[in-house]
VEXVORO-675382 format. One record per residue: residue number from 1; residue in three letters; y, x, z of N, C-alpha, C in turn. Coordinates in steps of 0.05 Angstrom, whole numbers. Each point is the difference from the previous one (the first is absolute). Layout:
REM VEXVORO-675382
REC seq type     nY     nX     nZ    caY    caX    caZ     cY     cX     cZ
REC NUM  Ala      Y      X      Z      Y      X      Z      Y      X      Z
...
END
This chain:
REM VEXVORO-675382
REC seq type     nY     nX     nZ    caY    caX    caZ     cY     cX     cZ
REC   1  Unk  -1089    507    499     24     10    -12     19     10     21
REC   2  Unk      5     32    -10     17      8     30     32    -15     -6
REC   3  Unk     16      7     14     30     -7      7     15     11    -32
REC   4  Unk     -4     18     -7     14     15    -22    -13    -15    -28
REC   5  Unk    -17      0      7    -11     -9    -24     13    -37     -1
REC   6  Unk     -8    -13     18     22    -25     -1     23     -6     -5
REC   7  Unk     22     25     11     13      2     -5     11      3    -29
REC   8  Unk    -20     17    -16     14     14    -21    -12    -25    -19
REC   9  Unk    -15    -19     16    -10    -21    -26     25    -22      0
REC  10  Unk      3      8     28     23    -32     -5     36      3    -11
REC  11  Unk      0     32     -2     29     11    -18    -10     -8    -23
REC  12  Unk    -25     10    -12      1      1    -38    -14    -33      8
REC  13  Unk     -9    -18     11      6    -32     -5     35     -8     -8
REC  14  Unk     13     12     20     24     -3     18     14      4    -39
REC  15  Unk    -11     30     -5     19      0    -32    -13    -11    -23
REC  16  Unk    -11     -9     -1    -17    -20    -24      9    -14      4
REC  17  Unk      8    -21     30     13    -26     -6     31     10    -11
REC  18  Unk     11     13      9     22      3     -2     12      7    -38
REC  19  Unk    -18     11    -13     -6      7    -26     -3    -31    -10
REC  20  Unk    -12     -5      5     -6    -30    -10     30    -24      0
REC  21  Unk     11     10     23     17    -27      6     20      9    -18
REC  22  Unk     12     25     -3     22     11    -24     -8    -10    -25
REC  23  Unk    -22     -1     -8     -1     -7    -28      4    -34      0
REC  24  Unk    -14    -16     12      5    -13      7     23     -9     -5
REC  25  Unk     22     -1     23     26     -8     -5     15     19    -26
REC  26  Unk     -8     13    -11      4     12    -26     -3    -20    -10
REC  27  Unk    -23    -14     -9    -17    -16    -20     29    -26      4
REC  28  Unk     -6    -13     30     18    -16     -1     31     -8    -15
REC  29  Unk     13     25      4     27      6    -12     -8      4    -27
REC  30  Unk    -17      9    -13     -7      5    -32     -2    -28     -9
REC  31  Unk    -21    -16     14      3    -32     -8     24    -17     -5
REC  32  Unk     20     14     19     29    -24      2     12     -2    -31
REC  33  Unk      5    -25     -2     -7    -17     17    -24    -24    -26
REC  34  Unk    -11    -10     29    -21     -7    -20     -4    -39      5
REC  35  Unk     23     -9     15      9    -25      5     30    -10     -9
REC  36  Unk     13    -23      8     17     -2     -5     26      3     14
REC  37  Unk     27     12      2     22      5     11     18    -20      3
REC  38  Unk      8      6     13     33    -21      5     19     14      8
REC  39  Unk     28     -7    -18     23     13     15     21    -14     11
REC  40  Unk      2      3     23     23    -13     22     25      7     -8
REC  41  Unk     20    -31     -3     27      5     -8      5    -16     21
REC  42  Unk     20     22     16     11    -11     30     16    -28     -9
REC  43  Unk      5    -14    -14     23     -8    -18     -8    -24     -5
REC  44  Unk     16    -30    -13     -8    -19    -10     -3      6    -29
REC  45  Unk    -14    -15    -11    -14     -1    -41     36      1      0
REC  46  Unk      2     15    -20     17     -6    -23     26     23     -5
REC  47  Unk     -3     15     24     23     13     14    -11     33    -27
REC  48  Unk     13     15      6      2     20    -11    -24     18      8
REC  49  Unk     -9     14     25    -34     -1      6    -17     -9    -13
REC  50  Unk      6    -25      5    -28    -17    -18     -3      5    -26
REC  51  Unk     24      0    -19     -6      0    -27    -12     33      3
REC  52  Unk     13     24      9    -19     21     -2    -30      9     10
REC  53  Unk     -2    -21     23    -29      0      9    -18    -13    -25
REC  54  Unk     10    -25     -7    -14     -4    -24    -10     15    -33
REC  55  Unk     14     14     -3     16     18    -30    -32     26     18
REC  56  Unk      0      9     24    -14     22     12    -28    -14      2
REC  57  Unk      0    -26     10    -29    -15      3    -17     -3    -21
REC  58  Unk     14    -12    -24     -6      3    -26    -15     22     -9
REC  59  Unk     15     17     -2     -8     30     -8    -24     13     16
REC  60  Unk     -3      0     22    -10     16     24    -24    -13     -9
REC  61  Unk     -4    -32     -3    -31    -12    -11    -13      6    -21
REC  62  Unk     26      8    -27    -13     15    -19    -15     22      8
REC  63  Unk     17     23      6    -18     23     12    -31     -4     15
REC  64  Unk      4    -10     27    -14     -4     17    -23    -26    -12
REC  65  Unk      3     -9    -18    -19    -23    -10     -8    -16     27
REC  66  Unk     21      2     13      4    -22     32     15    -20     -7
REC  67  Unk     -9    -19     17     25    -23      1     23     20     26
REC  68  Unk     25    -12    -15     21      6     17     15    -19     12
REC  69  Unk     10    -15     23      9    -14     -3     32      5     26
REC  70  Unk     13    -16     -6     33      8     17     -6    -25     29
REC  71  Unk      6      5     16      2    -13     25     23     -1      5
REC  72  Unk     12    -22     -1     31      3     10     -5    -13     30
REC  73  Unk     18     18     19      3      2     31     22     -2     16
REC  74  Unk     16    -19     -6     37      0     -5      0      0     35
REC  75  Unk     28      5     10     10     -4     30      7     29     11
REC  76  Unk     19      5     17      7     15     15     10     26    -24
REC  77  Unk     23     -7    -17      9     18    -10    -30     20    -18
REC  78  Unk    -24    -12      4    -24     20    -19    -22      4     21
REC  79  Unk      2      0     39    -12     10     11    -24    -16      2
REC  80  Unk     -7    -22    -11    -17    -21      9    -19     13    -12
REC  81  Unk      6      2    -36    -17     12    -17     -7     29      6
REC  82  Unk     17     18     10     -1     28      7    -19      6     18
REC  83  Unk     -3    -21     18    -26      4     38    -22    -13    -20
REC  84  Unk      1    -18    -24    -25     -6     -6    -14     16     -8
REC  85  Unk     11     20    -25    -12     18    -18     -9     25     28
REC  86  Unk     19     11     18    -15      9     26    -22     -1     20
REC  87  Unk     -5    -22      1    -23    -12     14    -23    -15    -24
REC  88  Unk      9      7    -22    -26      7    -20    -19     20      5
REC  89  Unk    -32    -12     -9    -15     26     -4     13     22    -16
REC  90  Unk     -5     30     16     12     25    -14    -23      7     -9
REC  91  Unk     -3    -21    -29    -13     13    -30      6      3    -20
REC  92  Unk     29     -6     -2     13      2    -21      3    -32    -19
REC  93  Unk    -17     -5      9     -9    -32    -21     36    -18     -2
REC  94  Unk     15      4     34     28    -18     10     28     25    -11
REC  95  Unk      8     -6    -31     28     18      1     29    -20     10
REC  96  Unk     22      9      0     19    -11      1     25      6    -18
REC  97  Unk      8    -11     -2     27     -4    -32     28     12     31
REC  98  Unk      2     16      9     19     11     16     34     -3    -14
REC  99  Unk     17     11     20     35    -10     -2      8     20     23
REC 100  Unk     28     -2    -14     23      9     24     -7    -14     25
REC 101  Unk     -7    -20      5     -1    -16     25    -24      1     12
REC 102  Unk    -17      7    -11    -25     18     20    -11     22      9
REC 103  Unk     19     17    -21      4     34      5     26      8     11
REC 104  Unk     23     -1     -4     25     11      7     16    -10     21
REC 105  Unk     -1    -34     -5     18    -13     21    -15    -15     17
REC 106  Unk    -21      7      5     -9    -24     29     10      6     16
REC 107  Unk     18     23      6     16      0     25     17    -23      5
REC 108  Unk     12    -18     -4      8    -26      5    -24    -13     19
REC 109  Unk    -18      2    -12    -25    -13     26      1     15     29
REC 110  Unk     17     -9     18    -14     15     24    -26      1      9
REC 111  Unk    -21    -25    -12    -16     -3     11    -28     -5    -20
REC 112  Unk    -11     15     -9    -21      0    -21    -32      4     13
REC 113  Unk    -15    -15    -11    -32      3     10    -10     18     -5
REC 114  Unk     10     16    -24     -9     29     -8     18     16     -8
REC 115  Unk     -4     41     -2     18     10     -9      0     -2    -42
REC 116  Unk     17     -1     -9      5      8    -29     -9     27     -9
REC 117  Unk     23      8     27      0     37    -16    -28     15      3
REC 118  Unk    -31    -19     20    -23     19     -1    -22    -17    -15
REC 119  Unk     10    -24      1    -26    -17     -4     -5     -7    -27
REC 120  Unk     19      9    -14     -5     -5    -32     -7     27    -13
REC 121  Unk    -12      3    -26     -8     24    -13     13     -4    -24
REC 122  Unk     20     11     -8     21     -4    -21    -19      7    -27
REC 123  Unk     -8    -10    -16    -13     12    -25     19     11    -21
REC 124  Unk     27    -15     -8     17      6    -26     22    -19      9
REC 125  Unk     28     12    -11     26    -13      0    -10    -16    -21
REC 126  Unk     -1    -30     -7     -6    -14    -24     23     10    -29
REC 127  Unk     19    -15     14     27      1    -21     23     -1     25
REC 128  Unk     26      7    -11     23    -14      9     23     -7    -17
REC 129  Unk     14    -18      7     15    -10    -11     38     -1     14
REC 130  Unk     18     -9    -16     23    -12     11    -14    -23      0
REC 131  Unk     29    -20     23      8    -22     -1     10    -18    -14
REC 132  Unk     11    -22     -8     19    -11     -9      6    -31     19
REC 133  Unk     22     13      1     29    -27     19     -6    -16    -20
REC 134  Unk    -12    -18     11     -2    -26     -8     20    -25      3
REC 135  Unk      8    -20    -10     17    -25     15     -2    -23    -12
REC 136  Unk      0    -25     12      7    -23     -2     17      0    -24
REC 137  Unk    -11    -16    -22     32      0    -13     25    -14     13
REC 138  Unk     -8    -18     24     24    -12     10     13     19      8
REC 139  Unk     -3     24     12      7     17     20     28     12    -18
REC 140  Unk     29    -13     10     24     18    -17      0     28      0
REC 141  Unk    -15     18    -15      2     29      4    -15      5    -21
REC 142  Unk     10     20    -22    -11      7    -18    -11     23     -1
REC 143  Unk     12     20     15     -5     24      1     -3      3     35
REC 144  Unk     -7     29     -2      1     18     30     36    -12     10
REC 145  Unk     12     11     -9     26     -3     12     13    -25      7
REC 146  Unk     -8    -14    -21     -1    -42      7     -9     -6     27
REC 147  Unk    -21     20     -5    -28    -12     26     11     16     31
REC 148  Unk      5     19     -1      8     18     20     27    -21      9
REC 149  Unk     20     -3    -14     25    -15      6    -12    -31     16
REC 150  Unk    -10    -11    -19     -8    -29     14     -9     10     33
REC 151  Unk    -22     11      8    -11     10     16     22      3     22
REC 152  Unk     11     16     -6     30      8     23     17    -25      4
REC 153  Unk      5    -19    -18     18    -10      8     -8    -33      8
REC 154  Unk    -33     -1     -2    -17    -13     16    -24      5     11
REC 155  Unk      4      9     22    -12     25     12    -31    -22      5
REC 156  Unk    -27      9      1    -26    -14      7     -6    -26    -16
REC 157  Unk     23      0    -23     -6    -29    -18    -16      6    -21
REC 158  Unk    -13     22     -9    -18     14    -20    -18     -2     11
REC 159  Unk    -26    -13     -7    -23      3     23    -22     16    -31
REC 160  Unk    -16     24      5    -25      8    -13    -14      3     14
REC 161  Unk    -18     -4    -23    -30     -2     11    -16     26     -5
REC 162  Unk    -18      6     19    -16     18     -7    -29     -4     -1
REC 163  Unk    -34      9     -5    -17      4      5    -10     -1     34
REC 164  Unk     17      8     12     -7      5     33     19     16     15
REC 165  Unk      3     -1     22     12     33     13    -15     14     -8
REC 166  Unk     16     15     -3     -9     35    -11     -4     10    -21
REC 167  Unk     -9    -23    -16     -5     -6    -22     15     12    -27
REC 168  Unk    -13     16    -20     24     24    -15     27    -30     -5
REC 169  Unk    -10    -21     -9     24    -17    -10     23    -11     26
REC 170  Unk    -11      4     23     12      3     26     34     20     -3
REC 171  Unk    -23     24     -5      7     30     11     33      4    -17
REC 172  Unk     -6    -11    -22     13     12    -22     19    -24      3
REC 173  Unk      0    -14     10     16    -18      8     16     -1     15
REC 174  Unk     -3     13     25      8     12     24     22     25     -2
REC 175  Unk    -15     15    -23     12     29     -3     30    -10    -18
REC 176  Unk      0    -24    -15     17     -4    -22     26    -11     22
REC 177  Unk    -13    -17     15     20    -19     25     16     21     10
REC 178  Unk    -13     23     16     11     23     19     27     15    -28
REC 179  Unk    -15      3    -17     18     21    -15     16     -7    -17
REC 180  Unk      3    -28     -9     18    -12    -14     22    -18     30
REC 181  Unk    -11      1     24     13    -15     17      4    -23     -8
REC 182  Unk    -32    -13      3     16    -28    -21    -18    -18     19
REC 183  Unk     10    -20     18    -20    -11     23    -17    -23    -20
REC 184  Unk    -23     -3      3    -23    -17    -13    -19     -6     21
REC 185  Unk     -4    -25     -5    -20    -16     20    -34     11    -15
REC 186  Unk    -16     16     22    -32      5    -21     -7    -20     16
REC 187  Unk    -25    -19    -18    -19    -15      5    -26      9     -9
REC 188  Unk    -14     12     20    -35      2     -8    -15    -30     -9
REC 189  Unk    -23     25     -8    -12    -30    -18    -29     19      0
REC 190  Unk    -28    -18     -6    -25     17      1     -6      6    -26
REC 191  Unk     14      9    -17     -7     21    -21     18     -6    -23
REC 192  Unk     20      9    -16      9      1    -24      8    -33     -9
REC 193  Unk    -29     -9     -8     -1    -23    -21     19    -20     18
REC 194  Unk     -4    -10     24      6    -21     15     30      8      8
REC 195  Unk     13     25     -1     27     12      1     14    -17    -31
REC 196  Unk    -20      9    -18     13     -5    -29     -1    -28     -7
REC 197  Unk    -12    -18     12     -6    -35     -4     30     -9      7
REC 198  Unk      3     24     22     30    -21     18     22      8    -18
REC 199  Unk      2     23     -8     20     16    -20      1    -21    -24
REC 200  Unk    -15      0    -10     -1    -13    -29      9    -39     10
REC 201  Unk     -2     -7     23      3    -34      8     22      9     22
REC 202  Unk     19     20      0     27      2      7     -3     -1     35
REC 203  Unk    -21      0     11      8      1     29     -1     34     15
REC 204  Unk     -2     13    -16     15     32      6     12      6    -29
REC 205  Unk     17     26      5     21      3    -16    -10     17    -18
REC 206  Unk    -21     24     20     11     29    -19    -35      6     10
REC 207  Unk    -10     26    -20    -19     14      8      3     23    -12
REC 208  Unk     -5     22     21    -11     31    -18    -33      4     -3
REC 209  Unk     -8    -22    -34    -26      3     -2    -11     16    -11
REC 210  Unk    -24      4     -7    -10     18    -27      2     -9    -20
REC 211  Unk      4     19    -17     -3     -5    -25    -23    -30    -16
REC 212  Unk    -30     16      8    -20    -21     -9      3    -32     -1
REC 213  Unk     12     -3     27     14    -35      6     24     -9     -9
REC 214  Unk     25     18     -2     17    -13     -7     -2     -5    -33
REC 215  Unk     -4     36    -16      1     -7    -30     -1    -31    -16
REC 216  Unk    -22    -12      8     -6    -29    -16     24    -23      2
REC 217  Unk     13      4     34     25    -20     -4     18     13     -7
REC 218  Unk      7     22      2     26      6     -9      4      0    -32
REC 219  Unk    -25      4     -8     -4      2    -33      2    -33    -15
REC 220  Unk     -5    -19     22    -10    -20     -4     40    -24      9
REC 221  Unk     14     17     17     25     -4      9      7    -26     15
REC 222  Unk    -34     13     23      8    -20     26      7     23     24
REC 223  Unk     -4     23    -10     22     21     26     12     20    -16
REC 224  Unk     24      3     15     14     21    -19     -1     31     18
REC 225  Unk     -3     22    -17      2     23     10     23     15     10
REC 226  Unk      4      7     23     28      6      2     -3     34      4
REC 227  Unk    -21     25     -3     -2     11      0    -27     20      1
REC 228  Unk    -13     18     -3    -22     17     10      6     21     23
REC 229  Unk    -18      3     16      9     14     18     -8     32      1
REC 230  Unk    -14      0    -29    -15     37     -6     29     14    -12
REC 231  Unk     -9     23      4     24     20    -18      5     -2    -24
REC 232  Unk    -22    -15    -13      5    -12    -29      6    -17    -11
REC 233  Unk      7     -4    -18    -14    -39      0    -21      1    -17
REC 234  Unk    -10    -23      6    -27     -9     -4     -8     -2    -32
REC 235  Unk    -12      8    -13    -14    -10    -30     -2    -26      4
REC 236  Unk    -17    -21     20      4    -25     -3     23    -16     -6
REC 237  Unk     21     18     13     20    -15     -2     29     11      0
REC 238  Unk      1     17    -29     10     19     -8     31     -6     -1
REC 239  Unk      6    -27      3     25     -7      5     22     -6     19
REC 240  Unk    -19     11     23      2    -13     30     12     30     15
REC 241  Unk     24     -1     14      7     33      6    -10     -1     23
REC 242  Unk     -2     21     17    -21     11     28     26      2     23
REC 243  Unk     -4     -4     22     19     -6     22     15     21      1
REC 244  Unk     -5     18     -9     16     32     -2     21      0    -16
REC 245  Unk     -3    -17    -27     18     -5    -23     19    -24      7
REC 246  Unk     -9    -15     22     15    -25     -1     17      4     33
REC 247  Unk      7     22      7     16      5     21     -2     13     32
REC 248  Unk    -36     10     -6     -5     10     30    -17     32     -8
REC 249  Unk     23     19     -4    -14     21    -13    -22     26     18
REC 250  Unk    -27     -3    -10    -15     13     11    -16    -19     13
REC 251  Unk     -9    -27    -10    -10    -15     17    -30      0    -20
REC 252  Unk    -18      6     13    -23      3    -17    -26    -15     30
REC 253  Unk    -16    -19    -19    -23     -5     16    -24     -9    -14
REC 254  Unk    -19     -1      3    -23      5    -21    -20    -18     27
REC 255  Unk    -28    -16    -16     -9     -4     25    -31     10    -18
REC 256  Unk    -28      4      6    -24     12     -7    -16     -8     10
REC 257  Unk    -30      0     -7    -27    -20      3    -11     24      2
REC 258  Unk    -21      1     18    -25      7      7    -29    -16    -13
REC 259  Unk    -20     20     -1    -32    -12      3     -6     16     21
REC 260  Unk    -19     -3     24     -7      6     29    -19    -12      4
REC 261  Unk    -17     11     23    -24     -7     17      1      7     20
REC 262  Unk    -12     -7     20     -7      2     28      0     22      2
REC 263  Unk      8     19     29      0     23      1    -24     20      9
REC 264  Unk    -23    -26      2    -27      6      8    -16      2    -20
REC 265  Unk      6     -3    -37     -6      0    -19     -9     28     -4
REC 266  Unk    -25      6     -9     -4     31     -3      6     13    -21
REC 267  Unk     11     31      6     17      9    -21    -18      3    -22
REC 268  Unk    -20      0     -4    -13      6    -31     11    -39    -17
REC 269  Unk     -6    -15     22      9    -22    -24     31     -4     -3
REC 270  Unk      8      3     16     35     -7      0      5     25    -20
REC 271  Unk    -11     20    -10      7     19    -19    -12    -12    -31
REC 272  Unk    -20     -8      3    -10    -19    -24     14    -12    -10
REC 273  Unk      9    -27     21     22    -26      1     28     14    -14
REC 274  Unk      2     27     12     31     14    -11      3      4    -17
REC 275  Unk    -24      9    -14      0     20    -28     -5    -26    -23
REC 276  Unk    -12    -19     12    -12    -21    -27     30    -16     -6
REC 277  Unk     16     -7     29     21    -23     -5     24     15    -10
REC 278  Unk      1     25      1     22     17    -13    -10     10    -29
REC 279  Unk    -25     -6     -8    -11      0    -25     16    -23    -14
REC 280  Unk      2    -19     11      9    -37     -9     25      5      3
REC 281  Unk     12      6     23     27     -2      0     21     23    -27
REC 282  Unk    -18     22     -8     25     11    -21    -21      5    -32
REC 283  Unk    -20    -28      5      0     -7    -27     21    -13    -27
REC 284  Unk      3      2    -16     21    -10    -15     -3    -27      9
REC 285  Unk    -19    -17     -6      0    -32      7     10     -4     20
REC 286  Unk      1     10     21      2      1     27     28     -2      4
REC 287  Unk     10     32    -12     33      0      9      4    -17    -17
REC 288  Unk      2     -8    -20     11    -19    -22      7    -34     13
REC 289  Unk    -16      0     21      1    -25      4     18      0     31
REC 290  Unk      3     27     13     13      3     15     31     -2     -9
REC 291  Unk     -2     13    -16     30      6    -12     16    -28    -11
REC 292  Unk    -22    -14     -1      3    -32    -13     14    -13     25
REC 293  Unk     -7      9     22     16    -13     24     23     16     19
REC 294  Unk      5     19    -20     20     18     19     -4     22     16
REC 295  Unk    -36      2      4     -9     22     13     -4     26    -12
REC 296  Unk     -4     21     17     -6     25    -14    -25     14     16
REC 297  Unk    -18      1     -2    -23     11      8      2     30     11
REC 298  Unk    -14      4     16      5     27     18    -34     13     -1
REC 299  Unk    -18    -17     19    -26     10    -10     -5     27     10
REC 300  Unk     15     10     28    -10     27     11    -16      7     14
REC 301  Unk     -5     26     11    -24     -6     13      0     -6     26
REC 302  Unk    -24     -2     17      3     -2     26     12     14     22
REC 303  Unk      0     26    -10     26     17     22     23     -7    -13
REC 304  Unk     11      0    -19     26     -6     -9      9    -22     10
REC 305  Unk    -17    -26      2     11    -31      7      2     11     24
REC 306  Unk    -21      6     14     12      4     32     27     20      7
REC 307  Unk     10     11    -11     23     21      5     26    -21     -7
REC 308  Unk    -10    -14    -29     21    -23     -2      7    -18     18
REC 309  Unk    -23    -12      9      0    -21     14     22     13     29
REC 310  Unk    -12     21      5     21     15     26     11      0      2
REC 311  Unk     16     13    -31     32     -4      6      7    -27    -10
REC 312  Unk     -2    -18    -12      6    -26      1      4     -9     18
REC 313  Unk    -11     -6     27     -4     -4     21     25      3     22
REC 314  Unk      1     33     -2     21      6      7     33     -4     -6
REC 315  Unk     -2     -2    -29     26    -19    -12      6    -31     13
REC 316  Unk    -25    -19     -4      6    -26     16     -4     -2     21
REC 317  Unk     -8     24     19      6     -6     20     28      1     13
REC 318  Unk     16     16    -17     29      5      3     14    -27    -12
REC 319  Unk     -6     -8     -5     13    -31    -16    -11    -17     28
REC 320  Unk    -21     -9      1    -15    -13     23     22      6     30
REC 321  Unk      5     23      1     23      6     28     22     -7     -9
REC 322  Unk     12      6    -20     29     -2     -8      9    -35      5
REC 323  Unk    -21    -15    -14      1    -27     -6     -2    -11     26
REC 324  Unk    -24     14     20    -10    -17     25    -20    -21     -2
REC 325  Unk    -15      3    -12    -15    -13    -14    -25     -3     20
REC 326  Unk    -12    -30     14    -22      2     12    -17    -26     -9
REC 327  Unk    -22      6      1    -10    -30      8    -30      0     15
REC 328  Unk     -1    -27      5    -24     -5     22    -29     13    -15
END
């Protein structure tokens, strides 16, 4: 066999394998998924994440005739859970129940094991929601303006709690302190639920939580609502006026959930994962049960979340400087 002729055997070997391996990883991605999933909630059980990772786990197993199951990954404001779902195999099998505090404001972290803004693959804005100012009923302040006054004229004696630094229940907390000028002691906590144990047994005062967590006590009248923090007020809680109505005009803050994967996830499945969980997310059952907790479903697509997520980002990072806001 001369030189050419070797040659020209080992290009058309060279493209047969190569023919082969495309279909191949074709076949693969056609299969997905054909095991079971888990989705990472940076967060402790109980918190506002979780109940939507659950309501999405649920559903996602119907479809997928997979088991689904929620991993809760609480610590570091979300990042504990955030480097886990990262340093998952990129097969799509590891999603994550995403937040303000793992997309927009990790700038508070000077110091992170990984980046946010490359290492995640945004699939869909889940939902977003307002807040609601939560309080102690001990706490003398009935309203925004109660609460703002007390604040001033006992400056760091209001202590809330949040989810974590950075954390949307952080953020919105922060943003309310700076623009009402009203000094408040924040105390972090590793996710929502363990913020709300102390609220409800009086050893913090105040929280700006979600909707999903507070509804049951306030309905129940072990915390009272002292306002929402959306441009509206809330259907949940149609009686409750929004910080805008109760003395700080133009004050609007909203916080939003992600579903995400690793950014090593390949685009044919992370487009699958997009199209099926935004199938679930603006089913009637779906929103119906969102709307049950104050949320409102968004469900866009993957360039859209990412353009969102951008400028989000850039909003708290301007709160993040204003405030001075760091941590280890």
């Amino acid at each position: 066999m001369n030189a050419r002729t070797s040659r020209r055997g080992f290009v058309c070997a060279a493209a047969v394998l190569a023919t082969l391996a495309v279909p191949a990883q074709a076949l693969a991605q056609q299969d997905f998924p054909n095991r079971g999933l888990r989705i990472v909630v940076p967060f402790t059980a109980g918190g506002s994440s979780d109940v939507q990772a659950r309501m999405l786990a649920e559903r996602l197993s119907r479809v997928y005739k997979q088991s689904v199951v929620v991993d809760n990954r609480p610590g570091a404001g979300g990042h504990i859970g955030g480097k886990a779902v990262v340093d998952a195999p990129a097969d799509g099998y590891t999603l994550m129940l995403g937040s303000i505090g793992l997309h927009a404001t990790y700038g508070v972290y000077k110091k992170l094991p990984y980046n946010p803004s490359t290492d995640f693959k945004v699939l869909t804005v889940l939902a977003e929601m307002p807040h609601v100012i939560v309080a102690n009923p001990a706490l003398p302040a009935a309203n925004v303006k109660e609460l703002v006054a007390l604040a001033r004229r006992e400056p760091g004696a209001i202590n809330f709690g949040s989810a974590g630094i950075g954390s949307s229940v952080h953020m919105i907390g922060e943003l309310f302190r700076f623009t009402a000028e009203a000094p408040m002691t924040h105390v972090p906590y590793k996710g929502s639920s363990a913020a709300l144990n102390d609220l409800l047994g009086g050893q913090i005062q105040l929280m700006f939580e979600n909707p999903p967590t507070t509804l049951p006590h306030v309905r129940a009248g072990k915390l009272k609502a002292l306002a929402i923090t959306g441009k509206a007020r809330s259907a949940a809680l149609p009686e409750v006026p929004t910080v805008a109505e109760s003395g700080l005009p133009g004050f609007e803050a909203t916080s939003w959930t992600t579903v995400a994967v690793g950014a090593k996830v390949p685009d044919a499945i992370a487009d699958r994962l997009s199209a099926d969980i935004r199938k679930i997310i603006t089913s009637p059952e779906f929103v119906e049960a969102l709307a049950a907790q104050g949320m409102t479903p968004v469900a866009n697509s993957r360039e859209a979340a990412t353009r969102f997520i951008a400028a989000e980002k850039q909003r708290w990072d301007a709160v993040i400087q204003k405030a001075g806001l760091a941590a280890d």
